[in-house]
C-alpha positions in Angstrom: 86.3 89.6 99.4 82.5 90.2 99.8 81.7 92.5 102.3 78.6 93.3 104.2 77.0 96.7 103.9 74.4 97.0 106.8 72.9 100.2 108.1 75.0 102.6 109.2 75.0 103.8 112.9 71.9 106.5 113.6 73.1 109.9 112.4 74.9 109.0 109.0 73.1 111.1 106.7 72.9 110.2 102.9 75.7 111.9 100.5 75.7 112.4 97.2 79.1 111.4 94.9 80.3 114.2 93.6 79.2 114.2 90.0 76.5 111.4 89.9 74.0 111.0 87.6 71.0 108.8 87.4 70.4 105.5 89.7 74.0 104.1 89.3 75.7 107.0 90.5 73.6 107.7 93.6 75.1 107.3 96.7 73.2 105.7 99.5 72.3 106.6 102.9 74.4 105.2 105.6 76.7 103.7 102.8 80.2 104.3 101.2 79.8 104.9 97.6 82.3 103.8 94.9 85.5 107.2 94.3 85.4 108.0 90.5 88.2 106.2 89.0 90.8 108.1 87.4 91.6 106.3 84.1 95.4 107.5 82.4 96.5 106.4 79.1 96.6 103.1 78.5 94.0 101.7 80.3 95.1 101.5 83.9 92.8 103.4 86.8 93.6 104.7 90.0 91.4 105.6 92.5 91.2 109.4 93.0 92.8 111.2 96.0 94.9 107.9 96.2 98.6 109.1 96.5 101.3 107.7 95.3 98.8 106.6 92.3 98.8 103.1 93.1 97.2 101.0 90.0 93.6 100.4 91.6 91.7 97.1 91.2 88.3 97.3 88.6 85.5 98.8 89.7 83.7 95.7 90.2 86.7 94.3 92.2 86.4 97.5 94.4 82.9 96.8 94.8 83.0 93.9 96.2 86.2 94.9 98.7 84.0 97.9 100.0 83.6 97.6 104.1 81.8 98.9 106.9 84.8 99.7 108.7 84.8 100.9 112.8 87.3 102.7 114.7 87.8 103.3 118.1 90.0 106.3 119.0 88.7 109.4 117.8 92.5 111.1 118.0 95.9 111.8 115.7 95.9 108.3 113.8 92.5 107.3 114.4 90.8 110.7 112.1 93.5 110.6 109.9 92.8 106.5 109.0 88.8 107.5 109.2 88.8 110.3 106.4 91.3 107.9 104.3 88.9 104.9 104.4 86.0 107.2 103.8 87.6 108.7 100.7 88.0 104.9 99.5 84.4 104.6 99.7 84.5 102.5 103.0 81.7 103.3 105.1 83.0 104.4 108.7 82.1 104.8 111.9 84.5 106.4 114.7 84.0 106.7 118.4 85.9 108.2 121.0 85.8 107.9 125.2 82.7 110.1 125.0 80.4 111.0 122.5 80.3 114.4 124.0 84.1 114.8 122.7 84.7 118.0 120.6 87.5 116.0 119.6 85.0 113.2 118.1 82.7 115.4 116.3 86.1 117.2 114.7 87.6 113.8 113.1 83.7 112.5 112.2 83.0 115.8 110.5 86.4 116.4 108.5 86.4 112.4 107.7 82.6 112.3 106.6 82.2 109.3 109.0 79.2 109.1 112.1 80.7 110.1 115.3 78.8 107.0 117.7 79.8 105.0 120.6 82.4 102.5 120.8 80.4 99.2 120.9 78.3 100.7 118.4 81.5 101.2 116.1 82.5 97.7 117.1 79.3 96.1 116.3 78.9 98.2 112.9 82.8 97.1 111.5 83.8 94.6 109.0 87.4 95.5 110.4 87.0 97.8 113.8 90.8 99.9 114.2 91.8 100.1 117.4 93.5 103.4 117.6 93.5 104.2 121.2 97.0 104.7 123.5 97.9 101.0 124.5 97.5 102.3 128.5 94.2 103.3 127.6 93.0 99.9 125.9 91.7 98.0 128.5 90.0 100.6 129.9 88.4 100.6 125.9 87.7 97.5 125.3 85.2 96.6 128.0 82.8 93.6 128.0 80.5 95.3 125.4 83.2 95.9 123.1 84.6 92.8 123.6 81.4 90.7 122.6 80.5 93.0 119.6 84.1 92.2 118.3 84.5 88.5 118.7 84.5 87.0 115.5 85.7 90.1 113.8 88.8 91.2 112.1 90.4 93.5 114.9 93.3 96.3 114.1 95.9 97.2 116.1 97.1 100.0 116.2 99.0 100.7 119.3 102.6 101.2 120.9 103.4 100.2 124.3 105.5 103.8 124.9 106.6 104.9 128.0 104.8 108.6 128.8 108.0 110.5 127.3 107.4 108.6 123.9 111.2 107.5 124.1 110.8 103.9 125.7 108.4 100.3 125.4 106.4 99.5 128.7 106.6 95.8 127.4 108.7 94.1 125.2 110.8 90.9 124.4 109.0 88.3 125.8 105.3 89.9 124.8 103.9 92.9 123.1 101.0 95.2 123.2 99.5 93.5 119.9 99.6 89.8 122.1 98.1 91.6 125.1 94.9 93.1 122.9 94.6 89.5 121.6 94.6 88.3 125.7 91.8 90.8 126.1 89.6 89.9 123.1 90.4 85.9 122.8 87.2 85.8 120.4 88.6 88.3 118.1 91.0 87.9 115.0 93.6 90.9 116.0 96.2 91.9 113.8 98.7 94.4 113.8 99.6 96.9 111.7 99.6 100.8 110.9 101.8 101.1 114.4 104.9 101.6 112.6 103.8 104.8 110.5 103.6 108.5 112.1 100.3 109.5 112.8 100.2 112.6 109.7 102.1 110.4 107.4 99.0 107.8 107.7 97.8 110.6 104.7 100.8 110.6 103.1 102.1 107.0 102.4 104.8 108.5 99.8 107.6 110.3 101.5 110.3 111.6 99.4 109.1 110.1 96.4 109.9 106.6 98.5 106.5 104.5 99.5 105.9 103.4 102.9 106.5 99.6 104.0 103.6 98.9 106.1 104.1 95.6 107.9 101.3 93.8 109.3 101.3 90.6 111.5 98.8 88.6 112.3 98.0 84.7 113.1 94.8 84.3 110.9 95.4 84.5 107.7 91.6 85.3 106.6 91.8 88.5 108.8 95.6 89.3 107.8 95.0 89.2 104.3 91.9 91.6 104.8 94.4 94.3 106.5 97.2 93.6 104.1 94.6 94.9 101.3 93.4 97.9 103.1 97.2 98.5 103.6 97.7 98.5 100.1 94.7 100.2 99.2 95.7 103.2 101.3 98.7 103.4 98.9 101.6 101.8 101.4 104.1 98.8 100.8 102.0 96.1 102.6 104.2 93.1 103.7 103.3 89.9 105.5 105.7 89.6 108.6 104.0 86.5 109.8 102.6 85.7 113.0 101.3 88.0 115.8 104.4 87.7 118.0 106.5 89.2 115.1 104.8 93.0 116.7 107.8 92.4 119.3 109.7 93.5 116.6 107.4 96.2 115.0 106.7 98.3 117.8 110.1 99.1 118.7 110.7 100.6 115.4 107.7 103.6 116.5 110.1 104.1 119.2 113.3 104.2 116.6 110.8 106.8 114.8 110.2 108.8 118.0 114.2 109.2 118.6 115.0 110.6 114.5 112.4 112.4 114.9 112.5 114.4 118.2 116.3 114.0 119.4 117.6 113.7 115.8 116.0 116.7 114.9 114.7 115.1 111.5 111.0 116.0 112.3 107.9 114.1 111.9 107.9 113.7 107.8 110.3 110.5 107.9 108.8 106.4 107.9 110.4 103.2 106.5 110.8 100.9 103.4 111.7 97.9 103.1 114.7 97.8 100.5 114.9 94.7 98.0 116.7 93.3 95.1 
């Protein structure tokens, strides 16, 4: 999928790829370069840092899937997804509820992505991640943010978890994923990362098993975009179908919270989708 590479947000500063040389291999200001492929015997390349070693696409293929990509939530999942992308040579820009937040300028600096506001992250993304507690959203996405969105392929990212972590506020009949779409009806929101810890967003191979990463959405343009990314980032993308099916997704956060906490099994533990 073509993507557009405008100008990054003021205060990107140029890098350099590691190893460059010449023209081709510069990297340019404001813009994600191309990772160095990794090619192993046989042919086949895989995109360093990538774990799991997924088989990457060509390096024209990755050229043209390379996005501006914004993110608004600045905290556990939202850093963690920034410095991925970035390593993948999307460009990204990440915002938090201030621009004064220490807690912004940490997850820009470690993720090599420009620390900005959040309807400048909005209006710079291909994709713009929401990655901001679901009782915090509307307070998020105010009118700003909702017209530099509309149009635009909108993530998810939420649970609707009671304060102890242990419960859903909503559920059943609606879902945090169907409220966002209420609150940005111009948008194309789909949902997915919500069913992954946020540390294990870096590590989408636990226990030598990969990840399922489901991901619902009712465009199929903007659901295909994510499913990439998804796979991209080295997890088990699958197509759950329509919006509505995130009544079913974000309980399984919950399920997570419960092994994790109660069970005692700690915060190293996700899901996969077993098939024959």
């Amino acid at each position: 999928m073509a993507a557009r590479r405008g100008a990054a947000p003021a205060g990107r500063a140029a890098r350099a790829a590691p190893g460059a040389r010449g023209a081709a291999g510069q990297r340019r200001a404001g813009v994600g370069a191309h990772r160095p492929l990794n090619v192993r015997a046989g042919g086949r390349a895989t995109v360093s840092g990538r774990a799991g070693g997924v088989p990457a696409r060509s390096a024209d293929d990755r050229k043209d899937l390379l996005m501006n990509i914004g993110i608004i939530g600045a905290g556990n999942v939202g850093s963690v997804l920034a410095r991925r992308l970035n390593e993948l040579g999307h460009s990204v820009a990440i915002a938090a509820s201030s621009t004064e937040s220490p807690r912004l300028a940490s997850a820009a600096a470690a993720a090599g992505a420009t620390a900005t506001t959040a309807v400048k992250a909005a209006s710079y993304g291909d994709v713009v991640i929401l990655a901001v507690p679901f009782t915090a959203m509307e307070a998020a996405l105010n009118s700003d943010v909702v017209g530099a969105v509309a149009g635009k392929t909108v993530v998810d990212v939420s649970n609707p978890l009671t304060e102890d972590l242990m419960a859903l506020e909503i559920g059943h009949t609606t879902s945090a994923a169907e409220a966002v779409a209420g609150l940005l009806p111009e948008a194309r929101v789909v949902k997915a990362f919500n069913t992954v810890l946020a540390p294990n967003h870096a590590r989408p191979v636990l226990g030598g098993v990969r990840q399922s990463l489901p991901v619902a959405g009712d465009d199929p343009v903007a659901k295909r975009r994510v499913l990439d990314l998804g796979t991209e980032l080295g997890f088990e993308a699958i197509d759950v179908g329509p919006l509505s099916t995130a009544r079913y997704l974000e309980p399984v956060t919950g399920l997570l919270m419960q092994l994790g906490h109660r069970q005692a099994l700690g915060g190293e533990i996700g899901f996969a989708l077993a098939r024959d």
